[in-house]
MILO-843282 format. One record per residue (C-alpha): residue number from 1; residue in three letters; chain; x, y, z. Coordinates in steps of 0.1 Angstrom, whole numbers, plus 5000, padded with zeros to 4 digits. Layout:
# residues N
<midren><seq>NUM</seq><type>ALA</type><mol>A</mol><x>X</x><y>Y</y><z>Z</z></midren>
...
# end
This chain:
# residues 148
<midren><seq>1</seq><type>UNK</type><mol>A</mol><x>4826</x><y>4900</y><z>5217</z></midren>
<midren><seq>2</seq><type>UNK</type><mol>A</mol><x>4854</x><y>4924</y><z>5220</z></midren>
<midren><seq>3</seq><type>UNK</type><mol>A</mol><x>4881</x><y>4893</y><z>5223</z></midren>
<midren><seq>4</seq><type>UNK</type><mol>A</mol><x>4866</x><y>4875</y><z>5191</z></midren>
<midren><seq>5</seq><type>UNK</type><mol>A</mol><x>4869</x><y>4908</y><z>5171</z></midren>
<midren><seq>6</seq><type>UNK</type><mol>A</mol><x>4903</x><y>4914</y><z>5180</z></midren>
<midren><seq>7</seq><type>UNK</type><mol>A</mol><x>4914</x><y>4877</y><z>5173</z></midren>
<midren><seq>8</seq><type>UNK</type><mol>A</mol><x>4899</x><y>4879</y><z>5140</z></midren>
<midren><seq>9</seq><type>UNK</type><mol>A</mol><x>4912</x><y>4915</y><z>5131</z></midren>
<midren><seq>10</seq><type>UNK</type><mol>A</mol><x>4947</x><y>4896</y><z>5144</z></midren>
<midren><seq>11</seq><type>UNK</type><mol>A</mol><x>4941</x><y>4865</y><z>5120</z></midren>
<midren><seq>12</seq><type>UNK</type><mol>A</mol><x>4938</x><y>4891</y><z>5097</z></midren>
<midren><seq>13</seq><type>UNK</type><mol>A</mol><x>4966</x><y>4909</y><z>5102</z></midren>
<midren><seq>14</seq><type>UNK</type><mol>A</mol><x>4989</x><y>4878</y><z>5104</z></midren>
<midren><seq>15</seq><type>UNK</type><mol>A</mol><x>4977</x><y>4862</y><z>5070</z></midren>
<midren><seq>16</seq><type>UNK</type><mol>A</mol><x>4986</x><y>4895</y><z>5057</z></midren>
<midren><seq>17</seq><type>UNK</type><mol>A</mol><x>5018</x><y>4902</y><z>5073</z></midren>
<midren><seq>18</seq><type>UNK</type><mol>A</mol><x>5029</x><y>4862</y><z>5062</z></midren>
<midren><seq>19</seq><type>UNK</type><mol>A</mol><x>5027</x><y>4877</y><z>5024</z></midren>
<midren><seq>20</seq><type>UNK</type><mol>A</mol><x>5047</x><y>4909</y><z>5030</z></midren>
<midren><seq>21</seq><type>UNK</type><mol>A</mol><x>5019</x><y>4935</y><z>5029</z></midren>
<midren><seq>22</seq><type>UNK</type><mol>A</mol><x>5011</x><y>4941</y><z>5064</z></midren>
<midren><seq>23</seq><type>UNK</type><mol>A</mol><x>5016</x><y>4968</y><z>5086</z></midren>
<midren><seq>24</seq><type>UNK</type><mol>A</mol><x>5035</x><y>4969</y><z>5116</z></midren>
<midren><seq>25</seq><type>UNK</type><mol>A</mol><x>5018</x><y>4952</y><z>5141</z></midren>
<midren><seq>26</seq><type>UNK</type><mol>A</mol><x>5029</x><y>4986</y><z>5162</z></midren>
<midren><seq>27</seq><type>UNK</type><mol>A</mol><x>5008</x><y>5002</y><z>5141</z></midren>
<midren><seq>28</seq><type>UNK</type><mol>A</mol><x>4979</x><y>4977</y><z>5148</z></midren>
<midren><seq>29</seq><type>UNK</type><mol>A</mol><x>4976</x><y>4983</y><z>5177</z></midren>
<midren><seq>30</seq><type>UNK</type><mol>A</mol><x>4978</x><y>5016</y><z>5184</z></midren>
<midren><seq>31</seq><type>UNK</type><mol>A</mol><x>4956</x><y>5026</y><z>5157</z></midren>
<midren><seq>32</seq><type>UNK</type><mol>A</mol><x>4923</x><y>5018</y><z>5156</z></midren>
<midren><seq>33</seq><type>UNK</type><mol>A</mol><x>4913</x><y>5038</y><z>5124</z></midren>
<midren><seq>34</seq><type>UNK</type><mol>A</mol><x>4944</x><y>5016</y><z>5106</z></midren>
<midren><seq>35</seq><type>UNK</type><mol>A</mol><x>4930</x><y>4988</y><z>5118</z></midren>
<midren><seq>36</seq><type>UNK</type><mol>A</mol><x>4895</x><y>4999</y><z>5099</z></midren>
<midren><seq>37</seq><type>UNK</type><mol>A</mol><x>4916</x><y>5016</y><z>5068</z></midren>
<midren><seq>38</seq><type>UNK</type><mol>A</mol><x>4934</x><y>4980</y><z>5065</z></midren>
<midren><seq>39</seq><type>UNK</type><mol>A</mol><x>4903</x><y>4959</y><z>5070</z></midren>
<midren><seq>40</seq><type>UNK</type><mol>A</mol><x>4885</x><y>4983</y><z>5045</z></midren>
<midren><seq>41</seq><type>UNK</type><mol>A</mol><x>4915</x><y>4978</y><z>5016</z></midren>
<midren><seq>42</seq><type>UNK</type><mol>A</mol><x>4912</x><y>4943</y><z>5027</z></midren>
<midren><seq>43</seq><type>UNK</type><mol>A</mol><x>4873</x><y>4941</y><z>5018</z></midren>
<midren><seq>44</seq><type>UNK</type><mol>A</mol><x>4880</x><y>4969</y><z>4985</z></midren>
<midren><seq>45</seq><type>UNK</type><mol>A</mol><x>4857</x><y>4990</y><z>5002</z></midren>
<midren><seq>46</seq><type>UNK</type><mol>A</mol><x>4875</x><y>5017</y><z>4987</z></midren>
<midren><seq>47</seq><type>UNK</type><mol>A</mol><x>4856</x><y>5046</y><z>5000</z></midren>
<midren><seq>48</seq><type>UNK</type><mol>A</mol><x>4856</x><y>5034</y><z>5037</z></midren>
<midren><seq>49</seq><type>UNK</type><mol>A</mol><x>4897</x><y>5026</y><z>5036</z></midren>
<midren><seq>50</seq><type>UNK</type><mol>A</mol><x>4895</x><y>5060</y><z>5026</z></midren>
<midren><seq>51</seq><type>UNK</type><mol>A</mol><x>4876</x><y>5073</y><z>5054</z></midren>
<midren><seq>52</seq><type>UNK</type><mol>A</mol><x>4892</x><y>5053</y><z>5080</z></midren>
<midren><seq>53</seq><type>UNK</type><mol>A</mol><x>4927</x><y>5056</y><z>5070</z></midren>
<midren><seq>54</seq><type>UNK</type><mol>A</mol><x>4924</x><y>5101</y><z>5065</z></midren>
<midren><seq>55</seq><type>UNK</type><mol>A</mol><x>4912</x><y>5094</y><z>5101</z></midren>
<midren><seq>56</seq><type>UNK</type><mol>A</mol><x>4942</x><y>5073</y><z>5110</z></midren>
<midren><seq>57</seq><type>UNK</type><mol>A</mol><x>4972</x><y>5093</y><z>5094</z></midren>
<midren><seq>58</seq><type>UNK</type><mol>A</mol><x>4959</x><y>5123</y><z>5117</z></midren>
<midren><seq>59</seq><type>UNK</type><mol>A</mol><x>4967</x><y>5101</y><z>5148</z></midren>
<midren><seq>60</seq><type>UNK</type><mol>A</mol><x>5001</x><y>5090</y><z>5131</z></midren>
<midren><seq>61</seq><type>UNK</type><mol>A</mol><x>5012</x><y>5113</y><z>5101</z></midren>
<midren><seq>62</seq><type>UNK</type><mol>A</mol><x>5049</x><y>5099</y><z>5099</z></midren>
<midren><seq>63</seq><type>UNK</type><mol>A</mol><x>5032</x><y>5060</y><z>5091</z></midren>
<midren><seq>64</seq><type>UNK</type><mol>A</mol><x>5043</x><y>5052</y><z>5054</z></midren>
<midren><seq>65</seq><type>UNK</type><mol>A</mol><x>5023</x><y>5021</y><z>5061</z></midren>
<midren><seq>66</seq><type>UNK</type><mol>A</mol><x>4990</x><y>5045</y><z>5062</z></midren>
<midren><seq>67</seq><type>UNK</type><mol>A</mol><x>5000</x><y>5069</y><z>5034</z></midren>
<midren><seq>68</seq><type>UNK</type><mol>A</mol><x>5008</x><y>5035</y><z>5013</z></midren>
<midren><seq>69</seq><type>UNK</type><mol>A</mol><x>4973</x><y>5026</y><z>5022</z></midren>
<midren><seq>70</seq><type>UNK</type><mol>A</mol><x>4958</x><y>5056</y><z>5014</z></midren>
<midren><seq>71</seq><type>UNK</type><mol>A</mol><x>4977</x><y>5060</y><z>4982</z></midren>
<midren><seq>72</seq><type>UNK</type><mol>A</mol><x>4967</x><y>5026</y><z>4970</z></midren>
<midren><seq>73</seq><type>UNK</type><mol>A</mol><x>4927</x><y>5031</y><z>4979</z></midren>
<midren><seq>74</seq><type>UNK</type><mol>A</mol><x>4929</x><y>5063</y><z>4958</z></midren>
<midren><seq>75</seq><type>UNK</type><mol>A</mol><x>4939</x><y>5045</y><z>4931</z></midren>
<midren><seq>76</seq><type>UNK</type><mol>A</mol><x>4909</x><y>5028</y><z>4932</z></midren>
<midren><seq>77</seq><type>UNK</type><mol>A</mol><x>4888</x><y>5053</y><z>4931</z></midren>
<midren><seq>78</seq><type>UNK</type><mol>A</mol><x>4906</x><y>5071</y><z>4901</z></midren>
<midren><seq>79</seq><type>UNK</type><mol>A</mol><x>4919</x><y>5097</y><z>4923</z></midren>
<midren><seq>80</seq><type>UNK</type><mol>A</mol><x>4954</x><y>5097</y><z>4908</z></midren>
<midren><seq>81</seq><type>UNK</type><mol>A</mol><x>4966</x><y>5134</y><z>4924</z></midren>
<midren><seq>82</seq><type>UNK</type><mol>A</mol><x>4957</x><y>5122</y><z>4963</z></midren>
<midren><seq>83</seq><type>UNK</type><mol>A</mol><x>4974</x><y>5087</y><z>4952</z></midren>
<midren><seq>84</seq><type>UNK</type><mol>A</mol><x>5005</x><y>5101</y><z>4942</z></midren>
<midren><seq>85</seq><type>UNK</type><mol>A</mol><x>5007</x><y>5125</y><z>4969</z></midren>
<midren><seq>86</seq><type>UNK</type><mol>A</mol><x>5007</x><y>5094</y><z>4996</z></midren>
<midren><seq>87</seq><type>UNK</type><mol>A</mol><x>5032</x><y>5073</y><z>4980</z></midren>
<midren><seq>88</seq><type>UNK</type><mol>A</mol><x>5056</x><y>5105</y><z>4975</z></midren>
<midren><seq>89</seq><type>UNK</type><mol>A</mol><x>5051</x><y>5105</y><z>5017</z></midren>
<midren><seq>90</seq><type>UNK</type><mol>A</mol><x>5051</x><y>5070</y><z>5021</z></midren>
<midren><seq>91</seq><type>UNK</type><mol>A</mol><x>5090</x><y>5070</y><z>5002</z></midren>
<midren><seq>92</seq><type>UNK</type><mol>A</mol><x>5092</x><y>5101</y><z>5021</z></midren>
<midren><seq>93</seq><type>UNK</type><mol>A</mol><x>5092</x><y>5085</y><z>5052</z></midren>
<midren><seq>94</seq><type>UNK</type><mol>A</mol><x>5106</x><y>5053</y><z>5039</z></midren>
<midren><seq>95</seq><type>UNK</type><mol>A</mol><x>5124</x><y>5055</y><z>5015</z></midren>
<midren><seq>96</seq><type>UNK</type><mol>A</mol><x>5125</x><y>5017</y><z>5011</z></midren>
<midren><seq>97</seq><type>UNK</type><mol>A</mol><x>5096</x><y>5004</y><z>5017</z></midren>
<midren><seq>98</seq><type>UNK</type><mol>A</mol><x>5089</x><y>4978</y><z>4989</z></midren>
<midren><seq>99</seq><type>UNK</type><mol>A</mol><x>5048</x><y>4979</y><z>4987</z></midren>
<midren><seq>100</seq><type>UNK</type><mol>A</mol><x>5047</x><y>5018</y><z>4976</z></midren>
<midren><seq>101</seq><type>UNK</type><mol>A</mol><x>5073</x><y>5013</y><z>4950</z></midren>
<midren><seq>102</seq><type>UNK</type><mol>A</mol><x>5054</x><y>4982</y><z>4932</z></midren>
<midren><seq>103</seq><type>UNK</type><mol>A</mol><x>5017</x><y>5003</y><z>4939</z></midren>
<midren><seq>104</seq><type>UNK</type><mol>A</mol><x>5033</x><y>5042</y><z>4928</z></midren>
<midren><seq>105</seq><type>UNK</type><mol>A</mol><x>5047</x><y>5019</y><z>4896</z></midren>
<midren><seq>106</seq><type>UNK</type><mol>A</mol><x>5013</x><y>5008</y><z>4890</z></midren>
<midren><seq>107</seq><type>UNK</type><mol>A</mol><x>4999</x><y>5040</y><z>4894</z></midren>
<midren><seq>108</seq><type>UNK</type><mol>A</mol><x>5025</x><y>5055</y><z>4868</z></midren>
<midren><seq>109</seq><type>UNK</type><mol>A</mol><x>5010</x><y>5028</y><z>4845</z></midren>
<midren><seq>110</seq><type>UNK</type><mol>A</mol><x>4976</x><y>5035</y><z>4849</z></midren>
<midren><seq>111</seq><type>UNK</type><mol>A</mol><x>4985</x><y>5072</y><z>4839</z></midren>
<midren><seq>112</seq><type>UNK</type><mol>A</mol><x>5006</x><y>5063</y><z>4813</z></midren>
<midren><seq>113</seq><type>UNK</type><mol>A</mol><x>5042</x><y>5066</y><z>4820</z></midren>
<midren><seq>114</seq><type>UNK</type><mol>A</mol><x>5062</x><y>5040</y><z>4813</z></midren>
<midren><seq>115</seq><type>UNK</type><mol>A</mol><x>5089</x><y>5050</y><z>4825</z></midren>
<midren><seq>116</seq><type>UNK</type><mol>A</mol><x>5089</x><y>5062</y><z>4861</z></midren>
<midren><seq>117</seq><type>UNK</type><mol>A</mol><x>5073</x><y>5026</y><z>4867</z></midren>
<midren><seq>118</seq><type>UNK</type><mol>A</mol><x>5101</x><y>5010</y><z>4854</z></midren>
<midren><seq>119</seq><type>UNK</type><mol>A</mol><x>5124</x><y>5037</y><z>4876</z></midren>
<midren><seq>120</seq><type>UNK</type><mol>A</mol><x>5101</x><y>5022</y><z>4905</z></midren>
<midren><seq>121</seq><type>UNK</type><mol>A</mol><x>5114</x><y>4981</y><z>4892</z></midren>
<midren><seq>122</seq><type>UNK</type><mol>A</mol><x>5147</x><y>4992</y><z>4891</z></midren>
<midren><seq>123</seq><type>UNK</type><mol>A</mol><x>5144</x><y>5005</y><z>4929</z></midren>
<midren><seq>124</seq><type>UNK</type><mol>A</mol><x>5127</x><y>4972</y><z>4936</z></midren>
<midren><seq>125</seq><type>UNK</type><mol>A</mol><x>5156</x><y>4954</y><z>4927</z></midren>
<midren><seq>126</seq><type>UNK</type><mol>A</mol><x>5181</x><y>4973</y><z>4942</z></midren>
<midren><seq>127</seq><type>UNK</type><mol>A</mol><x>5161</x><y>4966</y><z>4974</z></midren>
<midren><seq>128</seq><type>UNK</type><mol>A</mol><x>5151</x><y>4930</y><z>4977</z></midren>
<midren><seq>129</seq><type>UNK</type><mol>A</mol><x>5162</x><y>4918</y><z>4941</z></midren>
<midren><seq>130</seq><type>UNK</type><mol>A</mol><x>5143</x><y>4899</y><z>4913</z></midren>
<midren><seq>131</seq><type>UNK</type><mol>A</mol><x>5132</x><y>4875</y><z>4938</z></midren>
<midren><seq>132</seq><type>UNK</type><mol>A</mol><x>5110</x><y>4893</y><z>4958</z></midren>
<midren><seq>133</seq><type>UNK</type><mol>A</mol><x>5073</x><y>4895</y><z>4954</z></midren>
<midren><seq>134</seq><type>UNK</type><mol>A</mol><x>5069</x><y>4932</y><z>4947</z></midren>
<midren><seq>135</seq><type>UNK</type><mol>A</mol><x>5095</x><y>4931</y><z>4922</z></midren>
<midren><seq>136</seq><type>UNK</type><mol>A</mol><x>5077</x><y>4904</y><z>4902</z></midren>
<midren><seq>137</seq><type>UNK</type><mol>A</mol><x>5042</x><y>4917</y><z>4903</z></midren>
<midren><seq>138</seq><type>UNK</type><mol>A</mol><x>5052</x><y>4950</y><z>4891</z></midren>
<midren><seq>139</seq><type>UNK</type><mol>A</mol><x>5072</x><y>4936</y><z>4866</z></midren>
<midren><seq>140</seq><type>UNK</type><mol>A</mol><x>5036</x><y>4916</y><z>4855</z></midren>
<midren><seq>141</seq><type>UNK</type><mol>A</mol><x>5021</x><y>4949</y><z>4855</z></midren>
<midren><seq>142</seq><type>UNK</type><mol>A</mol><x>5048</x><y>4963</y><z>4832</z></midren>
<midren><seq>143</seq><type>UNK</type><mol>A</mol><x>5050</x><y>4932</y><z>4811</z></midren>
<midren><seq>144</seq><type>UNK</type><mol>A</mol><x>5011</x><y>4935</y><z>4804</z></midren>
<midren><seq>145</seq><type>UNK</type><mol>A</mol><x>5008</x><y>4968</y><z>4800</z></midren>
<midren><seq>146</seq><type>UNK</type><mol>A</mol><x>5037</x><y>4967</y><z>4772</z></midren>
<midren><seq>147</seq><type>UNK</type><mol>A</mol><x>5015</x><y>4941</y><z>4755</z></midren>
<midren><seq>148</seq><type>UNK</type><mol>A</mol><x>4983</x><y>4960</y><z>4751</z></midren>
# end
């Protein structure tokens, strides 16, 4: 039982990791409570990502990878102050890392501020260019949230 679980947790991982928004597989595996945070965010079982991933960045609190998680299931939830506070440690930590810019410009939109998401666009392309997948969703984001 322990085998099928851990090849479907892997199949998870890899499908995920194939579109850019997967952790580490470092991470994976030593982290059990990531694994459960990631399969929760996976699921939008908001509240459990939550729970799992507050357990996870205790075992690993220099992970931008968990504090992008956790920023991004706070979202969710409408907790704007906790969401914020784990993207500024996820750009912290890395400052390049190309998820938390495209989720900490959503967030800004959702709050209202134009501006600081398209600060967060402009990062994006200076990292990985138009091109890249982060880049163009955010700019979506922006894009429709100009419109309404």
């Amino acid at each position: 039982m322990k085998k099928i679980i851990f090849v479907i947790l892997l199949i998870c991982v890899g499908v995920v990791y194939a579109n850019g928004t997967a952790p580490k597989p470092d991470a994976v595996a030593e982290n059990a409570d990531f694994i459960a945070g990631h399969t929760a965010v996976l699921a939008k079982d908001w509240q459990g990502a939550v729970t799992a991933l507050n357990k996870a960045v205790k075992k690993s609190p220099e992970n931008a990878d968990i504090h992008n998680y956790l920023g991004y299931a706070y979202r969710h939830l409408g907790e704007m102050d906790l969401s914020f506070a784990h993207y500024t440690q996820a750009l912290k930590i890395n400052p390049n890392h190309r998820a938390v810019h495209e989720y900490i410009g959503e967030a800004y939109l959702k709050v209202g501020k134009l501006d600081k998401a398209m600060e967060h666009l402009a990062r994006l392309e200076q990292i990985c260019g138009t091109g890249c997948e982060d880049y163009q969703d955010l700019a979506k984001a922006i894009e429709a949230y100009k419109k309404k």
